[in-house]
C-alpha positions as CSV (number, residue, x, y, z in Angstrom):
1,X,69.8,71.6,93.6
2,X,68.5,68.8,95.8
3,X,68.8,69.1,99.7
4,X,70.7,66.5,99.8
5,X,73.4,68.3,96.7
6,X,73.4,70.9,99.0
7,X,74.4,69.9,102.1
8,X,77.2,67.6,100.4
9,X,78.3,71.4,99.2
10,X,78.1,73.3,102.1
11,X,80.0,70.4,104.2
12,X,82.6,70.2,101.6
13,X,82.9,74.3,102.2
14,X,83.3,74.1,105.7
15,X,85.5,71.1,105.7
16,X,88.0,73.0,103.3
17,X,88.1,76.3,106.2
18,X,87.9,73.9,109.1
19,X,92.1,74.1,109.2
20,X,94.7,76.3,110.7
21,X,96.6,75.9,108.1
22,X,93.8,76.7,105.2
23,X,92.4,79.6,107.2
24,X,96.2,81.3,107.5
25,X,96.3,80.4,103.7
26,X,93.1,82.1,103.0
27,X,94.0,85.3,105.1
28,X,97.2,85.6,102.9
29,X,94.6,86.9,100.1
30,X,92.9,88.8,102.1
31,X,93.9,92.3,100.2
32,X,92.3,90.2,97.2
33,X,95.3,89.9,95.2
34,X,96.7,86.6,93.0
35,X,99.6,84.8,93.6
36,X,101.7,81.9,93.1
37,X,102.1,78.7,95.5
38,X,105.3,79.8,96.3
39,X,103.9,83.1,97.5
40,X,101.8,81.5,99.9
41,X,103.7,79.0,101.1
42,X,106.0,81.7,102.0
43,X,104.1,83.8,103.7
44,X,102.3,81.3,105.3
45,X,106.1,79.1,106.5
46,X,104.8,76.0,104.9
47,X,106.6,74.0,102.7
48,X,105.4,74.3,98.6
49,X,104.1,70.8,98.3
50,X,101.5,71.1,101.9
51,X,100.7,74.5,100.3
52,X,100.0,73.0,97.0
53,X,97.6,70.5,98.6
54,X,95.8,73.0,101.0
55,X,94.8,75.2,98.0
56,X,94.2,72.4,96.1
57,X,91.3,71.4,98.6
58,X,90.4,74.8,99.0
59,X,89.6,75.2,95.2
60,X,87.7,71.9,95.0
61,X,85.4,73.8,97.9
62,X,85.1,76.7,95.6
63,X,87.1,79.1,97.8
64,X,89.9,79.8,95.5
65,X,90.2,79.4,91.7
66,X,93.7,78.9,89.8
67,X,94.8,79.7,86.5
68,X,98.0,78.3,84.3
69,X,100.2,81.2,83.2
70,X,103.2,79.7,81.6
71,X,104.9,77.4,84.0
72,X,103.0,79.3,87.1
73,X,99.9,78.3,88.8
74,X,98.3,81.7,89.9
75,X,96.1,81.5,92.6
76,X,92.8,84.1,93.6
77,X,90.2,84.0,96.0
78,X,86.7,83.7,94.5
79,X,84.7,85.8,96.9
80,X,81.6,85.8,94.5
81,X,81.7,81.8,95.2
82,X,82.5,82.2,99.1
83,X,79.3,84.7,99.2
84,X,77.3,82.2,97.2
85,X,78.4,79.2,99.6
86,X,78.1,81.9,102.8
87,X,74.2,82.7,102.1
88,X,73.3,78.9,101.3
89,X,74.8,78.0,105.1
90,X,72.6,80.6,106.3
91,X,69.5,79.6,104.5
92,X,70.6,76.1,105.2
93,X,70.8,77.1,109.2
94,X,67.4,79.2,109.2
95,X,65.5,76.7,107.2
96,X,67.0,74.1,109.7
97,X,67.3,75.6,113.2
């Protein structure tokens, strides 16, 4: 991966946690269990559709993955990605600073 592919990544990462809103999404999986857009918008107090698009842009970062099961979107962190994207931002920062 170039520097260049690599910085696009990591600023994509940190762009997707870089809300209030995303980070409160994100902490609703913190016990690492799935569930649905409704779930989270729930338990975060946000309507479906803002829900919908928050974990939308947090998937395109790589922080969460979805899969179709039925009718339902089901919705689980993916920590092996978020360690991934964690130790390139610190090799990125040592290499850098």
């Amino acid at each position: 991966m170039s520097s260049s592919e690599m910085a696009s990544e990591i600023c994509s990462f940190l762009k997707s946690l870089a809300s209030e809103s995303r980070l409160k999404i994100l902490m609703v999986f913190m016990d690492g269990q799935e569930r649905t857009v409704n779930q989270v918008s729930e338990a975060v107090g946000v309507g479906q559709s803002t829900c919908s698009e928050h974990l939308m842009i947090l998937k395109r970062a790589g922080v969460v993955r979805s899969e179709k099961r039925g009718k339902e979107v089901i919705y689980s962190p993916d920590r092996a990605m978020i360690t991934n994207k964690l130790d390139e931002l610190s090799q990125f920062l040592k290499q850098c600073c």
